[in-house]
C-alpha positions as CSV (number, residue, x, y, z in Angstrom):
1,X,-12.7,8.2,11.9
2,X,-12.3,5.8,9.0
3,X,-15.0,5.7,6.0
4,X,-14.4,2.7,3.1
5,X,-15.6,3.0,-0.6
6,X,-15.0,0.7,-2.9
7,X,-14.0,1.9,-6.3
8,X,-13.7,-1.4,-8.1
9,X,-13.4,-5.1,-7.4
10,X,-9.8,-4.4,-6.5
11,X,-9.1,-1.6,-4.8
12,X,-11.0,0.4,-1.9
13,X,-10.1,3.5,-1.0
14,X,-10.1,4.7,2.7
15,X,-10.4,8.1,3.5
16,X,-9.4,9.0,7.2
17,X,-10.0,12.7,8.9
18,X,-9.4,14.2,12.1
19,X,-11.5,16.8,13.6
20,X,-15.2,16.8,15.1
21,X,-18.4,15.8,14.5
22,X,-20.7,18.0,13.4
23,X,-24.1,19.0,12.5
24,X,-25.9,16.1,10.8
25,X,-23.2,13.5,12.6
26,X,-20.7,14.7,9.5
27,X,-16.9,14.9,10.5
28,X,-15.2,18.4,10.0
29,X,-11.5,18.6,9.8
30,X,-9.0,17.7,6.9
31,X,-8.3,14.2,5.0
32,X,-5.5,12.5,6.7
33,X,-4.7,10.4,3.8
34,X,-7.2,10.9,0.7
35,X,-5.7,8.3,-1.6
36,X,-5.2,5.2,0.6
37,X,-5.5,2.9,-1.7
38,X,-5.6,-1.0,-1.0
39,X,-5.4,-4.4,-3.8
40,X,-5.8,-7.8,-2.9
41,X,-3.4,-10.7,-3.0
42,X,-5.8,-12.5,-5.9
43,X,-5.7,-8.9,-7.7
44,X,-2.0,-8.6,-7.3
45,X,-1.8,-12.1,-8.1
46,X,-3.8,-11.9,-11.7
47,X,-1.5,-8.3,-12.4
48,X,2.2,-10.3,-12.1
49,X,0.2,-13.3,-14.1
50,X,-0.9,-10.8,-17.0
51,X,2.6,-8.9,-17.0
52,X,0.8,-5.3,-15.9
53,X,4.0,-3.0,-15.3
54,X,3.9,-1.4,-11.7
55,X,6.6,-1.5,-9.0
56,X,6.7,-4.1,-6.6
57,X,8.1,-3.5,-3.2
58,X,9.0,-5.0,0.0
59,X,9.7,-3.4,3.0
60,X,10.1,-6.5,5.0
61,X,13.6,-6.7,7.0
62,X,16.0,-9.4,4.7
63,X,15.6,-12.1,6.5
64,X,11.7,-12.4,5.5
65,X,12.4,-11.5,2.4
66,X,14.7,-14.4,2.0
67,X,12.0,-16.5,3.5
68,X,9.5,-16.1,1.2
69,X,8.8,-13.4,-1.4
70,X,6.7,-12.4,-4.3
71,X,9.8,-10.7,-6.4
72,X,9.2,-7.6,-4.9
73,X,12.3,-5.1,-4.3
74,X,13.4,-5.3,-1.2
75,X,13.3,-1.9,0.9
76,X,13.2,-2.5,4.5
77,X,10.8,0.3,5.6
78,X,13.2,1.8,7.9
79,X,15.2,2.0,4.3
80,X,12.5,3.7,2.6
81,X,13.6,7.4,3.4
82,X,16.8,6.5,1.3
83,X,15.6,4.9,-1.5
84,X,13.1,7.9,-2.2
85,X,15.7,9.2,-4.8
86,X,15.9,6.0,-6.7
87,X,11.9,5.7,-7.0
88,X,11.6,9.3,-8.3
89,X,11.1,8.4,-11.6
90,X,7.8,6.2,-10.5
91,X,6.3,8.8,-8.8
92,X,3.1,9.0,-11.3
93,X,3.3,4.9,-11.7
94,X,1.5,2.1,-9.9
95,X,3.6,0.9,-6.7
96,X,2.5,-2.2,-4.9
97,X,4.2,-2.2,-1.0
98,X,3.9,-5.4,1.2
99,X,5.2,-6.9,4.2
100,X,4.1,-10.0,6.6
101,X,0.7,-8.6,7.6
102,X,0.2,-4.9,5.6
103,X,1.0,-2.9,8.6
104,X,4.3,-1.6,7.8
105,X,3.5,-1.8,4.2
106,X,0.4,0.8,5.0
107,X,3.3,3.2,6.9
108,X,5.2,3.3,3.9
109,X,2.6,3.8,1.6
110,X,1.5,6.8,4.0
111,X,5.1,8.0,3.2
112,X,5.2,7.6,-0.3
113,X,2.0,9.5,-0.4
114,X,2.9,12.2,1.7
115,X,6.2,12.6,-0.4
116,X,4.2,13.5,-3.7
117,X,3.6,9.7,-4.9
118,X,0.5,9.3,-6.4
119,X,-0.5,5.8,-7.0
120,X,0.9,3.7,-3.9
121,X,-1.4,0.8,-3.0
122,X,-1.3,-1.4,-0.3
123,X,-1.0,-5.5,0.1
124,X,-4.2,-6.5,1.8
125,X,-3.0,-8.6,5.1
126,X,0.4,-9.0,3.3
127,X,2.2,-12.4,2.7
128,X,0.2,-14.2,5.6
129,X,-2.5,-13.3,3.4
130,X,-0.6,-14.0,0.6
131,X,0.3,-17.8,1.9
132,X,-2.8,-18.5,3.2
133,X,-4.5,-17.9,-0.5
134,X,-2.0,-19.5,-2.3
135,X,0.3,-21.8,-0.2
């Protein structure tokens, strides 16, 4: 089950659970991922104009990266294990992840999450998204 709030004009937050439904159709079980946390290519678009500081990351493979990119760091997601001693010190700041479409960007936001981050948000639909807004 998936539920959607949004929190402000930028970001939603998904909370997903796993369990059974219960009395009053309410799901019982435990939060999958409580802080899934999503921005827009506009939003992250009008952050990078107005100099916010967060991390940018992308965990395309190289060769998209060297296609087209945002200035994010590149960290392959299959990379992103690795480079968890290197991002210690943003643990408690804003990370942006993005890939092509936000599907691998969403797994390794799920990591960084589960690996005590606490503000990793995720590139809505990615560069095609990305692209499509903006060219």
């Amino acid at each position: 089950m998936s539920a959607t709030m949004t929190t402000s004009s930028d970001q939603k937050v998904r909370r997903h659970f796993f369990g059974f439904k219960g009395p009053f159709g309410l799901y019982i079980g435990k939060s999958l991922n409580p802080c899934h946390m999503d921005i827009s290519v506009l939003d992250l678009k009008q952050k990078m104009e107005r100099g916010e500081n967060f991390v940018l990351i992308d965990v395309r493979e190289p060769y998209e990266h060297e296609e087209f990119n945002v200035g994010g760091n590149l960290i392959p997601l299959g990379m992103v294990t690795a480079a968890l001693e290197g991002l210690e010190s943003h643990k408690n700041d804003e990370i942006v992840v993005y890939c092509r479409s936000g599907a691998r960007s969403g797994q390794a936001q799920a990591f960084l999450q589960q690996a005590g981050f606490t503000n990793v948000r995720n590139l809505t639909g990615g560069m095609l998204a990305w692209m499509n807004q903006f060219g």
